[in-house]
Structure formats: structure tokens, C-alpha cells
N, C-alpha and C positions, 0 to 999 in steps of 0.2 A: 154181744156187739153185733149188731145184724150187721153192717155193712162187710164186715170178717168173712175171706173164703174160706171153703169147708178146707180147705189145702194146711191151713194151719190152726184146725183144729188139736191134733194130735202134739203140734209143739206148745201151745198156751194149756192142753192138759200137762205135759212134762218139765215144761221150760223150770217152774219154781223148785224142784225137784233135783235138779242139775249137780251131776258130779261135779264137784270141784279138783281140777287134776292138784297133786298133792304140792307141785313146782308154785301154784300158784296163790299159795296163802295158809293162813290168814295171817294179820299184822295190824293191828289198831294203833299204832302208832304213826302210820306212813300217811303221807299227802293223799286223799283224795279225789278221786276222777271218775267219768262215766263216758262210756261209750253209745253208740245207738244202733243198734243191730236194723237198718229198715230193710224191711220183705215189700214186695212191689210184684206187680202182675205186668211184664213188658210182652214187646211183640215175639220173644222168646221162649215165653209162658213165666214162672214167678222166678222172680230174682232177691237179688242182695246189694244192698248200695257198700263200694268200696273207696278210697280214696288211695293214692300213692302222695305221701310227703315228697317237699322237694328236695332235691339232692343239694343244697345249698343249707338244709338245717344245720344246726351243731349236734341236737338229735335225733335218732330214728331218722336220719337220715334217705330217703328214697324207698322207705316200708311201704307199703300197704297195706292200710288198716281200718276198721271201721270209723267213722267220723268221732270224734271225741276231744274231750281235753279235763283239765281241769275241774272241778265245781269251786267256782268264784264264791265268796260271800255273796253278794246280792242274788245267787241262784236259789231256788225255792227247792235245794236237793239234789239227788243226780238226775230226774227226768227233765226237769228246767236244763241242765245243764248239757243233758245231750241233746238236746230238741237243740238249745241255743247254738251250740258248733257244729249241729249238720246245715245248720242256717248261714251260717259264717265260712263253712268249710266248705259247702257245697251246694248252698243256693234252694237246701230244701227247708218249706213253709212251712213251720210248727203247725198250721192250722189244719193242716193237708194229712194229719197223720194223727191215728190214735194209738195210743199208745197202750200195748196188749200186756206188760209184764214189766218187771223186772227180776233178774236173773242173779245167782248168788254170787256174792263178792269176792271178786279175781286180786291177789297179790302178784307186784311184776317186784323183785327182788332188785335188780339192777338198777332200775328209776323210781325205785321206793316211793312205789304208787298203791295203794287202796282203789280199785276200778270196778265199779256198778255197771254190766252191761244192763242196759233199757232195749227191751225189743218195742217195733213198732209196725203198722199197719200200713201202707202210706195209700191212705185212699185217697185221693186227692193229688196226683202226682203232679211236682212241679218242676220248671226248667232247670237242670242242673248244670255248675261248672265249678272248677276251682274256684273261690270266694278271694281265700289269699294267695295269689299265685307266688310271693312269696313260702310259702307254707305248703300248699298243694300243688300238686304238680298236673293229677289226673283224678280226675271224677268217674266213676263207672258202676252202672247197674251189671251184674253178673249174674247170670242165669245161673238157679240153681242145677238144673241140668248138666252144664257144664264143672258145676262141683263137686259136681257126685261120679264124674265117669270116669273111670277107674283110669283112664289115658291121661288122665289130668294130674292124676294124684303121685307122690314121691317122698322119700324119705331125702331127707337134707343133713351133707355132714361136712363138718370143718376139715379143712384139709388136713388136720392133726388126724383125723380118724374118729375124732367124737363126733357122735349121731346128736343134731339138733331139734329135730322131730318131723312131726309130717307137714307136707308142703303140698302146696296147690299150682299149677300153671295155668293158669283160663286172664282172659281179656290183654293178652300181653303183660301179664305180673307174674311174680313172683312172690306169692302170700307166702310165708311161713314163720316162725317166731312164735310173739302172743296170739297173733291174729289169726295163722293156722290151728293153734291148738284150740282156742273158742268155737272157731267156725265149724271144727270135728265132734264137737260138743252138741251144737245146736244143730247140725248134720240129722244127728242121732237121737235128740231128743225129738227133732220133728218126723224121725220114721223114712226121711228120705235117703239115707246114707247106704252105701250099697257096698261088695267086696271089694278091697284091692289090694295091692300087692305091696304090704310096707318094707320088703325086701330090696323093691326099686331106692337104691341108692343114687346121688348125685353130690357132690361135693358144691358147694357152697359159691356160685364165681365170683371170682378176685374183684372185682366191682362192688358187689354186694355186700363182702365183709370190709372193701375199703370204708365204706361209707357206713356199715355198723357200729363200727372201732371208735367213733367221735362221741357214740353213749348212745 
């Protein structure tokens, strides 16, 4: 793919290859879904397109997550299907983006979901905002810079004292759940992922698990 910068070369050699952490599959029975991991080159240097759901869902409530949803019947699979809800979700143009892989299939246990992440290229960048502002709340390119620096990164636990896993702070979010665990993933298969400190504890805020708790 000439238009592809050399920056992710290293994750389209690993991406197919992709540990699959053990929490998250497999299951041929469950509904489903596909995500769209897009990498973009902003004024930042390369990034990650994120969304935050809005706190009026019934679920996932106020997450932050890569754009996704279902695969509909009339989709052509899960890359139709993530192309189709970064389009809907956030305004980004299937045609603006090639798409460089997909990645091995994620089980979410809770929302008995089957999820294909699709990585993408986005050459061709286009206007982004929340689509459904029912649905989305915030649209956001994140530097990967900012995902990798060790100031950003945190272990997340339930105020029981159970460890939820690793978490990310960058663009006013709070990434962590399914979305944290992928994004450490593809971190590492693209070479960019650097040390830190998963000792840094922070307990979950009361906000966050309110709006968890609804599914």
C-alpha cells in the first residue's frame, strides 16, 4: 500500500498475529461486532480516532471506545461494518481510509459480543463529530504519543479492591475496560509501547461505575 507510512509498517507486520488476552474469547455462539481501530497522521504526529458514548445510553454508558457496532445483515462482514459506524458515529468517509488488516477475534463476556477489530489507514482525513449525538458524546483523534507516556497510563480498580486492568488518561478520557485492553495490544504490536508503571493504582470514580452498572 504506497500511500501507508513507514510508522506502521511494524504493526501491519504483527497486527494478524495478535495475542488474544485470555478474558476475551473465543465464543461462536455470541452476537457479532466490529470495531475500527483508525491511525491518522494529525498536527500532533500519528494518532488513534476514539469516541466517548453518551451518558444517556442504557449501555456502555459514557465509555470510550473505538467506533463500532454491530454487523447488520446487509453488511458485507465486519470491515463494511466498521467502515459503516465510523461513518455514522463520527463523520469519518469510508472512502478516505484503507483499510490495512484485520485483527483476531475479541470475545466481550458481559455483552455477548463476537468483535472483529478492522485496523485502518485514514488517508484521506475527513471532518469529524459525533454522528449521533444521542449515542456519542465526543469524537477525538489521540495522539499516540500521548498513549504511550508512561504519565498517562494507570491501573484501574473497583472500589472492592478488584484490579480492572490498564487504563489510559489522554484527551480528557478515561479509556479502560475492553478498549484499554486492545489498545495495549496494538500498542505493542506496533513497536510503539513504552515502560510504565502498572502498580499505579486508582480506584474507578463513582461516576464511571455509576454509569457502568446499566450493562
Amino acid at each position: 500500500m504506497a500511500s501507508c507510512p513507514a510508522w506502521l509498517d511494524r504493526f501491519r507486520a504483527h497486527a494478524s498475529r495478535m495475542q488474544v488476552p485470555p478474558q476475551f474469547g473465543p465464543a461462536p455462539n455470541a452476537r457479532a461486532a466490529a470495531v475500527l481501530i483508525l491511525f491518522g497522521e494529525g498536527p500532533d504526529g500519528p494518532d488513534v480516532l476514539l469516541t466517548e458514548r453518551a451518558a444517556t445510553l442504557n449501555k456502555h454508558a459514557g465509555q470510550p471506545a473505538f467506533p463500532g457496532g454491530r454487523i447488520d445483515p446487509e453488511d458485507d462482514g465486519p470491515v463494511a461494518a466498521a467502515l459503516r459506524e465510523a461513518w455514522e458515529e463520527a463523520g469519518v468517509e469510508p472512502s478516505g481510509v484503507d483499510v490495512l488488516c484485520t485483527l483476531p477475534e475479541l470475545y466481550l463476556s458481559r455483552s455477548r459480543h463476537r468483535v472483529t477489530p478492522v485496523a485502518g489507514w485514514w488517508r484521506e482525513p475527513s471532518q469529524i463529530a459525533p454522528g449521533h449525538p444521542g449515542e456519542v458524546a465526543t469524537v477525538a483523534r489521540v495522539p499516540i504519543a500521548e498513549l504511550v507516556d508512561p504519565a498517562n497510563r494507570l491501573t484501574v480498580r473497583h472500589p472492592s479492591g478488584l484490579k480492572l486492568g490498564p487504563a489510559f488518561k489522554v484527551g480528557g478520557m478515561l479509556v479502560w475496560g475492553f478498549t484499554a485492553g486492545l489498545l495495549c495490544e496494538v500498542l505493542a504490536a506496533g513497536g510503539w509501547d513504552r515502560p510504565w508503571d502498572a502498580d499505579h493504582v486508582e480506584d474507578l470514580p463513582q461516576d464511571v461505575l455509576d454509569l457502568a452498572s446499566r450493562g
